[in-house]
Every structure is written in C-alpha cells, then in structure tokens.
C-alpha positions in Angstrom: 218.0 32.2 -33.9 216.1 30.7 -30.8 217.5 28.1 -28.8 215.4 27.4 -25.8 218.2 27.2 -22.8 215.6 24.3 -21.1 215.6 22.2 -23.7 218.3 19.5 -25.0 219.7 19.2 -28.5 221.5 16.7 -30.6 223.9 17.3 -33.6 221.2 16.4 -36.2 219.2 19.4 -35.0 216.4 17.7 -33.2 215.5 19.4 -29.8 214.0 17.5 -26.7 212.1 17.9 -23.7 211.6 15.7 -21.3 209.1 15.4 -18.3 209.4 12.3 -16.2 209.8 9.4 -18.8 208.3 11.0 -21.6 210.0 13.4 -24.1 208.6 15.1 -26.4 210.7 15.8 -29.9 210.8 18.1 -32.5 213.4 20.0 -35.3 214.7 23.2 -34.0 214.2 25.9 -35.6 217.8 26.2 -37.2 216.8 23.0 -39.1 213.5 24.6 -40.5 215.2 27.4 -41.3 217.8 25.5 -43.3 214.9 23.5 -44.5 212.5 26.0 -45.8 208.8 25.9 -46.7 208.1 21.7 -44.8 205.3 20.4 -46.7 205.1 17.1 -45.0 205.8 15.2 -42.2 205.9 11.7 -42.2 205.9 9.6 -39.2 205.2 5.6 -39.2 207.1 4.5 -36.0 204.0 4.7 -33.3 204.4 2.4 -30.9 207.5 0.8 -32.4 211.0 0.5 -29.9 213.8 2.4 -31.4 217.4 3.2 -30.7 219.0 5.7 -30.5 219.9 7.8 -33.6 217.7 5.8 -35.6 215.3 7.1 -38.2 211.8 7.6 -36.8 210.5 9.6 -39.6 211.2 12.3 -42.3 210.2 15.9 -43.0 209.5 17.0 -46.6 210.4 20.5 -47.5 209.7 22.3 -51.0 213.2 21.2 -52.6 214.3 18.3 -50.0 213.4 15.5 -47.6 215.3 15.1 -44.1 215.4 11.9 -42.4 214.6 12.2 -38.3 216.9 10.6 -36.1 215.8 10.0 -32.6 217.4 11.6 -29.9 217.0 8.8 -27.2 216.2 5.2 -27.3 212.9 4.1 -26.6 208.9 3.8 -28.1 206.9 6.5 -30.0 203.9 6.4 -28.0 202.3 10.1 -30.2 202.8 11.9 -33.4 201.0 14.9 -33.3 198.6 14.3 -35.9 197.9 18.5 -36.1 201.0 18.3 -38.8 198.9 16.3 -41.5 197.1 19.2 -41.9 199.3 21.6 -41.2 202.9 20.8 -41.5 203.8 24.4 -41.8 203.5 24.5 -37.7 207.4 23.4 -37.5 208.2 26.0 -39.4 206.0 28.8 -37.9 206.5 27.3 -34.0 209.1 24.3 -34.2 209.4 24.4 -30.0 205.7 24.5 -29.3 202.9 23.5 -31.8 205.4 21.9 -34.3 206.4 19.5 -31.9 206.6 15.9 -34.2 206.6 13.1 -31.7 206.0 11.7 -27.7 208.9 8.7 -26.8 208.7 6.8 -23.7 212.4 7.1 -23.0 213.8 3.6 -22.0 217.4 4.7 -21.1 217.9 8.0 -19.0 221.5 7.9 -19.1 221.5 8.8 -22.7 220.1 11.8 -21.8 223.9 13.1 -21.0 225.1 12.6 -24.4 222.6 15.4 -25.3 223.8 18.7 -26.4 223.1 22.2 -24.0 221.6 24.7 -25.8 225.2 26.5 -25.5 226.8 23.3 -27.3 224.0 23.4 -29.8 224.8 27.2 -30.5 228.5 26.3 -30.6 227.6 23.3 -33.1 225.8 25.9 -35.6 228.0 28.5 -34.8 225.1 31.2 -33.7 
C-alpha cells in the first residue's frame, strides 16, 4: 500500500498536498483500491467556496459511486480535466496524475486536524 509520508490524509481517504495556499487533492490509493476499475469522475464545484467535509464531487467505479469530501475549507480553483478522458489515472497514479482537484485553502489551521500518513496507516490498519 503506498502512503506518501509528505502528504496529509483524512478519514474519508482523500490525501492532500499543500504548497503555500493552494492544495492540491486526490483519493489515495487505498480508496481506489477498495474502489476498483473508476470509470468517472465528476466534479461541478469550480470556483464555488466550500467547507470543510463537504461533498465537492463523486468518483464512479464499475459497481459503485463515492461521494468526495473536501479535506479543508476553501474554493476549487482546478479540476484536472485529464480525468474526463481518462479517469482510470486515479487508479493507475492516484498521488500524481490522478490528482482530482486545486483549493485555495481559506483556513490553515484546519490543516492540523489532518491525519499523518502514520495515522492514516493506523486508520486502515496497513
């Protein structure tokens, strides 16, 4: 199982990376695992504010559709668009290529209430 030690996680198995005020957000590769063959993404929250733990989209796998839940509070500024075509990137490179969206973060301090990648790994028991 690989669970980048730089980036953050939450307990909905989204992963994040931020730089500056900007992270960048994807499923980790435990959830497309779990999730199997994703067929479609869908993402219709550019440039709208959300909070935290809201639903900014949903992933479509073979036999099931997962709601995304955003890590931080803030705007979806980017969805990369590379997954309308080929939404089998999350699966194949979930940390680099099958990244799903850019937020502008609007509240740092909620990056503490991120899991580690050793709380993550505790969380899914790998």
């Amino acid at each position: 199982m690989n669970i980048p030690s730089e980036l953050k996680y939450t307990k909905d198995h989204e992963w994040v990376k931020v730089e500056g005020d900007v992270a960048t957000v994807g499923i980790t590769d435990f959830a497309q695992s779990e999730l199997g063959d994703i067929v479609y993404v869908d993402i219709d929250t550019v440039d709208e504010t959300l909070d935290m733990d809201e639903v900014f989209g949903s992933v479509e796998a073979v036999k099931t559709v997962s709601d995304l839940f955003l890590p931080l509070s803030g705007e979806v500024i980017e969805f990369n668009e590379a997954l309308e075509d080929e939404p089998e990137k999350v699966n194949t490179d979930p940390y680099g290529e099958g990244w799903i969206i850019k937020l502008k973060v609007s509240d740092a301090s909620e990056i503490e209430k991120l899991l580690s990648d050793s709380d993550y790994k505790a969380l899914i028991g790998a």
